[in-house]
Residue frames relative to the residue before (quaternion, step in Angstrom):
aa qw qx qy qz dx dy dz
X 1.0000 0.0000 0.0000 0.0000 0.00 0.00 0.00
X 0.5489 -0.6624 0.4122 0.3001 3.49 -1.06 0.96
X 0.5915 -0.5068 0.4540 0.4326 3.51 -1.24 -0.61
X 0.1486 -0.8380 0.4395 0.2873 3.68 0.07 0.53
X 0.7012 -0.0020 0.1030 0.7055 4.04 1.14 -0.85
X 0.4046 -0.5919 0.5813 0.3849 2.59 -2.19 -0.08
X 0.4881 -0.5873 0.5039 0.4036 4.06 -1.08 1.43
X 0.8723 -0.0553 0.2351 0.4252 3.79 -0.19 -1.66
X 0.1971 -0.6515 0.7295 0.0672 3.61 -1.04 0.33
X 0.2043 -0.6194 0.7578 -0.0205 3.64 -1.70 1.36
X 0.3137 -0.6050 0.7291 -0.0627 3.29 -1.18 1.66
X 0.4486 -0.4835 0.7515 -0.0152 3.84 -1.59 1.26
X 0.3527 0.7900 -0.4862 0.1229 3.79 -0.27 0.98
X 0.5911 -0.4940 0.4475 0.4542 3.85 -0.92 0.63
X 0.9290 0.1118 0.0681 0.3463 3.24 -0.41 -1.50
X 0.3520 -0.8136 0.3926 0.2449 4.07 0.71 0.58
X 0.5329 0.4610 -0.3227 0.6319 3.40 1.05 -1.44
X 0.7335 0.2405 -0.4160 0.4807 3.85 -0.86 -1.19
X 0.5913 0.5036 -0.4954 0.3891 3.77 -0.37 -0.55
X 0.6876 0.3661 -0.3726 0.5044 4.06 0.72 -1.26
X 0.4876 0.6622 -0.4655 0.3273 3.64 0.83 -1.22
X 0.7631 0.4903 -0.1254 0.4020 3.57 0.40 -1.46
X 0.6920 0.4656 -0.3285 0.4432 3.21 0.52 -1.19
X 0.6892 0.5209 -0.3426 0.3691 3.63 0.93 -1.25
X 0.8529 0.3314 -0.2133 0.3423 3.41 1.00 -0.68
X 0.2339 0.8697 -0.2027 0.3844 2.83 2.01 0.02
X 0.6351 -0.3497 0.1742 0.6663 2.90 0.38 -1.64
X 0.6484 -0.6330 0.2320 0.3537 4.11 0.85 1.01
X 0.1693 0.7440 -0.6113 0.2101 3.32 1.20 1.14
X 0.3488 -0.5831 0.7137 0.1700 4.11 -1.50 0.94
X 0.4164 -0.5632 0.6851 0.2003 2.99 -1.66 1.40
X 0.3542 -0.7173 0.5477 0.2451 3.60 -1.31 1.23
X 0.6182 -0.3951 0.4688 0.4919 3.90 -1.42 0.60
X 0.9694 0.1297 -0.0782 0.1930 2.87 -1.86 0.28
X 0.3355 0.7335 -0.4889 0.3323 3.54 1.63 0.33
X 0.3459 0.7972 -0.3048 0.3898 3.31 1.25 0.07
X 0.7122 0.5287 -0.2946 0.3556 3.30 1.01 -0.59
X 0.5980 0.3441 -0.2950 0.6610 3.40 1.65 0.14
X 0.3471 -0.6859 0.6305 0.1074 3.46 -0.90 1.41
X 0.8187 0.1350 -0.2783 0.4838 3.37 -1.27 1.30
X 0.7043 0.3937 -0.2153 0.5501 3.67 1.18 0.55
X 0.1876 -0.8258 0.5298 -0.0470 3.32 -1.40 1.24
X 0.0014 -0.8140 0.5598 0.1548 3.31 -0.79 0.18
X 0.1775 -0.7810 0.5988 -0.0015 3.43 -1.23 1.06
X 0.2623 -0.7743 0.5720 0.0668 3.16 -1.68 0.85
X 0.2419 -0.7786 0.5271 0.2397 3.77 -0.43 0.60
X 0.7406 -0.4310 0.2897 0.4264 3.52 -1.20 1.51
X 0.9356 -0.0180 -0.1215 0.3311 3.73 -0.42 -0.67
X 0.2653 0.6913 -0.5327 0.4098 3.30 1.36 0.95
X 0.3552 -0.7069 0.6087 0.0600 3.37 -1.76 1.18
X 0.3044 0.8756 -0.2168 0.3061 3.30 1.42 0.21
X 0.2878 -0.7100 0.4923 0.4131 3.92 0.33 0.21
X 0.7862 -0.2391 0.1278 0.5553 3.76 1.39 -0.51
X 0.3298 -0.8385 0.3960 0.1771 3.45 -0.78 1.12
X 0.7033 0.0470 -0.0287 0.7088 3.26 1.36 -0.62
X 0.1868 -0.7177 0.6694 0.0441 2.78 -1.75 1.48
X 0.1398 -0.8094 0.5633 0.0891 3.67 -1.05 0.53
X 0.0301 -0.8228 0.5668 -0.0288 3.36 -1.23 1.04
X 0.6409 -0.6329 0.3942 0.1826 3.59 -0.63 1.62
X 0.0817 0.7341 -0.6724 -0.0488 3.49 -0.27 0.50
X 0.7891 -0.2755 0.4388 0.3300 4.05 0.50 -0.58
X 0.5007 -0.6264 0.5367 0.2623 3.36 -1.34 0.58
X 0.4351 0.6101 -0.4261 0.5069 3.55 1.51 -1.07
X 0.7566 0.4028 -0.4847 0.1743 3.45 -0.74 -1.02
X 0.4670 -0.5946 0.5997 0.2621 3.51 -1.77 0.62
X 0.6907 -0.3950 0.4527 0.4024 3.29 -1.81 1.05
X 0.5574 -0.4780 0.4801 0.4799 3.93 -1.71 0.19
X 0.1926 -0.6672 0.6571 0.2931 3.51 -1.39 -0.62
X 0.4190 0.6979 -0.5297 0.2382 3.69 0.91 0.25
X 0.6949 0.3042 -0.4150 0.5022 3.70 -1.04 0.86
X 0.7133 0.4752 -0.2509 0.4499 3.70 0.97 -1.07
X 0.7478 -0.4504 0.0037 0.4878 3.24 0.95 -1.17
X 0.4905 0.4267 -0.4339 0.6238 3.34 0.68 1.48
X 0.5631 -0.5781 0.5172 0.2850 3.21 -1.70 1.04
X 0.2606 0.6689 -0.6763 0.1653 4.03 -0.71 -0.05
X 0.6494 -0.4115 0.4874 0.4140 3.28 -1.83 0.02
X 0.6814 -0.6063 0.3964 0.1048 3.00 -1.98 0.41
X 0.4324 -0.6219 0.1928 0.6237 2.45 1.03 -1.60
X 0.5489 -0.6535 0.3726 0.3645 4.14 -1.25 0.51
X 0.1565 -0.7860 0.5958 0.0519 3.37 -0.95 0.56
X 0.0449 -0.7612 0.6451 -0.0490 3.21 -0.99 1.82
X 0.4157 -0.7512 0.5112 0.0388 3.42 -1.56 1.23
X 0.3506 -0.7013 0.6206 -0.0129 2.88 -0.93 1.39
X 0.4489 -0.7436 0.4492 0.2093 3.58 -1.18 1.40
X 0.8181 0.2710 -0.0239 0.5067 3.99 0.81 -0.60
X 0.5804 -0.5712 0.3572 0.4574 4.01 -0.65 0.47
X 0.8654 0.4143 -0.1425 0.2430 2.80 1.13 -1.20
X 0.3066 0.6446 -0.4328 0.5507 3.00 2.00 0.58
X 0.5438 0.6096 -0.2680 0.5107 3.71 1.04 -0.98
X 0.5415 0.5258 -0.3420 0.5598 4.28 0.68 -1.17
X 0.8303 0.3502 -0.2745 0.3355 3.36 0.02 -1.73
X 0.8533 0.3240 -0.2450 0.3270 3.39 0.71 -0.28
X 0.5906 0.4432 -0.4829 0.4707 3.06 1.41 0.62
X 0.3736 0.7475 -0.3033 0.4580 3.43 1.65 0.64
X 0.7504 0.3276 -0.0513 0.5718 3.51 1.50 -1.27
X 0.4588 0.5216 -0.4474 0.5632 3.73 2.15 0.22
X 0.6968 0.6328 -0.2431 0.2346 2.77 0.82 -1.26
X 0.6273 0.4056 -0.1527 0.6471 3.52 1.90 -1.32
X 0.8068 0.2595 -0.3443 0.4039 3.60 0.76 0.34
X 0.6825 -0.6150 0.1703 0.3563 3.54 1.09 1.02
X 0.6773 0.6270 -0.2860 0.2575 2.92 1.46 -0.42
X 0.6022 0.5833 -0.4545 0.3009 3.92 1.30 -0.37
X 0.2455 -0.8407 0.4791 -0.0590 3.39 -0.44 1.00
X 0.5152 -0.1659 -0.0701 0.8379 4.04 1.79 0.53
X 0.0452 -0.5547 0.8203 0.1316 2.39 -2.95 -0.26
X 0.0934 -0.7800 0.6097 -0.1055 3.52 -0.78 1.47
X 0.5028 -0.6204 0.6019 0.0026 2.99 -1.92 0.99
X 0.1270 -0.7099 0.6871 0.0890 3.86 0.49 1.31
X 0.6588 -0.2525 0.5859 0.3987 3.57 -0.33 -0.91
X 0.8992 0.1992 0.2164 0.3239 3.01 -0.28 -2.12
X 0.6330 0.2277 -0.1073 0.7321 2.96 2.05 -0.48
X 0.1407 -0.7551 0.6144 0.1805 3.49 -0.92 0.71
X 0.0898 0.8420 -0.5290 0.0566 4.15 0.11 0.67
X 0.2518 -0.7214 0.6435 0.0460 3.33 -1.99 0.94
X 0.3661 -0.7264 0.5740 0.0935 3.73 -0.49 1.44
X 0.0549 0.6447 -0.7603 0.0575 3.35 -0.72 0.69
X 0.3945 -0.5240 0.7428 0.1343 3.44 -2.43 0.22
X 0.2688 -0.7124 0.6285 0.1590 3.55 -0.91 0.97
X 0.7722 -0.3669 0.2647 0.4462 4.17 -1.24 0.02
X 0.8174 0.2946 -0.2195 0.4438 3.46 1.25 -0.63
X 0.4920 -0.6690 0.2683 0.4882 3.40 1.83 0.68
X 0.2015 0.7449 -0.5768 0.2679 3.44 0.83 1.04
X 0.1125 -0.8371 0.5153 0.1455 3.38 -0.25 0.46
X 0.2242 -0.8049 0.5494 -0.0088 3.64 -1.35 1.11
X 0.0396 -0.7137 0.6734 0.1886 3.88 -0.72 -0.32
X 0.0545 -0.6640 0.7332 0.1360 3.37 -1.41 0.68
X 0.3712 -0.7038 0.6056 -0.0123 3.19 -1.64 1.17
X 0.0599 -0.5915 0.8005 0.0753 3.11 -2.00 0.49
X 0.2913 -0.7000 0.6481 0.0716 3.95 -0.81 1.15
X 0.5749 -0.6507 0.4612 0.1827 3.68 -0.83 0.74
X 0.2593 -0.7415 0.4477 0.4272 3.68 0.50 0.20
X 0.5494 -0.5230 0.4891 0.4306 3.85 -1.43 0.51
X 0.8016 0.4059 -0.4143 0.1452 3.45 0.38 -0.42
X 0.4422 0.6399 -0.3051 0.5495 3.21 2.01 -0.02
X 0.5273 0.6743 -0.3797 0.3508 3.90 0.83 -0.50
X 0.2540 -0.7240 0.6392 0.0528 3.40 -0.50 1.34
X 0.4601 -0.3353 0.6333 0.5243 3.73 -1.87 -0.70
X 0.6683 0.4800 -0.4881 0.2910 3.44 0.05 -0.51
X 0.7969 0.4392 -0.1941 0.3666 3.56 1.16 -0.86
X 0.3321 0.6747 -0.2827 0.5954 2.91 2.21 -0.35
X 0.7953 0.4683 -0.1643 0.3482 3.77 0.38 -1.22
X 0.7011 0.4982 -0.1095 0.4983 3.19 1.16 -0.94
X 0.4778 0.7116 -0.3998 0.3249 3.86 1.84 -0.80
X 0.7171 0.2025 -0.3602 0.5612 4.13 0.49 0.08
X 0.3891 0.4826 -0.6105 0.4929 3.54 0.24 1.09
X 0.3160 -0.6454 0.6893 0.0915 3.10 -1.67 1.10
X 0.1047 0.7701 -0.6292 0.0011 4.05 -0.58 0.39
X 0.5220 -0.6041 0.4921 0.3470 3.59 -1.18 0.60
X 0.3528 -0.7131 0.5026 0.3383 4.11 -0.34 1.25
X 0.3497 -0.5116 0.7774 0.1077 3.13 -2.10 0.89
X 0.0501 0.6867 -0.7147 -0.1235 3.99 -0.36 0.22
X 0.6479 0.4130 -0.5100 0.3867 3.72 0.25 -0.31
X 0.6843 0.4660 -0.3405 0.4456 3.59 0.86 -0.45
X 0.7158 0.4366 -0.2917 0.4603 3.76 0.86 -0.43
X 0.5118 0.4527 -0.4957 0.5360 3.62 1.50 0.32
X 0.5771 0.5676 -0.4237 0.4065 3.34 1.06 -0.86
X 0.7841 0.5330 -0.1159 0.2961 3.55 0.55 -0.89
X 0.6164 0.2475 -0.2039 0.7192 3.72 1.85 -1.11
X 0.5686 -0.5288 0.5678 0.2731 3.58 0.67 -0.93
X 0.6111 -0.6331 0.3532 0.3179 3.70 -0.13 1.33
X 0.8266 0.2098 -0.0587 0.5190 3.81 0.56 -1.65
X 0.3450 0.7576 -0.4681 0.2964 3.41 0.92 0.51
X 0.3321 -0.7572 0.4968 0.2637 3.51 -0.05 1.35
X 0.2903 -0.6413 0.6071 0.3686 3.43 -1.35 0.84
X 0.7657 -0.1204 0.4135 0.4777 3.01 -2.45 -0.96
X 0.2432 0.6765 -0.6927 0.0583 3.82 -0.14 0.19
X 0.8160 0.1337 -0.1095 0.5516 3.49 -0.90 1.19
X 0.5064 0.7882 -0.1965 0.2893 3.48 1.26 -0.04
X 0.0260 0.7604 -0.5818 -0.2874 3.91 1.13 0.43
X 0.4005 -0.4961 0.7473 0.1872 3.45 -1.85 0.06
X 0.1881 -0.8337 0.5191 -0.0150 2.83 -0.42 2.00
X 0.7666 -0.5429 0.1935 0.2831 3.39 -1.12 1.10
């Protein structure tokens, strides 16, 4: 059997609390019961995730140094979590936006995503995926182009509560 997703991702972080602080309001991840049992570590769930826990976090310290992956060391990039409607997409690039943290916004084509920077300059993107049944050649064609996002124009266009591609491959 293939891989089907990815369950959770663990983040290396200075300050756990500020890290939950953020995440929760970020984008409204719940601190799970009893994650407690590991001191200097959390574990969070996002609102409509079936997951025992999507992100886990573990304290390393004020001491530690910023990453250097992309700059100069291999390391991840960054995680990308999906969002089900545009306008789930507004509200949170609305609450990056009031907490300093959104940091781009790009037009895949096919994917309409906001980059934010968590407290330890982790960087993230949250996403909305065009549904397949809305997917033109034009949007099909255009999907490895990078374009600077219009969200007022792409609500104009799918419609605020228009369910994306959640779980959706993007078919060739």
């Amino acid at each position: 059997m293939p891989i089907q997703r990815l369950n959770h991702a663990v983040l290396y972080v200075r300050d756990v609390a500020r890290s939950v602080a953020f995440y929760r309001k970020a984008l409204g991840f719940d601190v799970i019961e009893g994650g407690d049992a590991f001191p200097g570590a959390a574990f969070l769930r996002a609102g409509g995730s079936t997951n025992d826990h999507d992100l886990g976090l573990f304290q390393i310290g004020a001491q530690a140094g910023p990453s250097g992956a992309g700059r100069a060391t291999v390391g991840l990039y960054h995680l990308a979590w999906e969002v089900d409607t545009l306008a789930e997409l507004r509200r949170i690039e609305a609450t990056l936006t009031e907490m300093g943290a959104l940091v781009g916004a790009s037009d895949h084509s096919t994917t309409k995503a906001l980059y934010a920077k968590d407290p330890d300059g982790i960087e993230f993107e949250v996403s909305w995926l065009v549904p397949a049944a809305l997917l033109t050649d034009e949007i099909r064609a255009k999907r490895n182009e990078i374009s600077r996002l219009d969200l007022a124009a792409e609500v104009e266009r799918f419609g605020a509560d228009t369910r994306g591609g959640v779980g959706v491959s993007v078919p060739a």
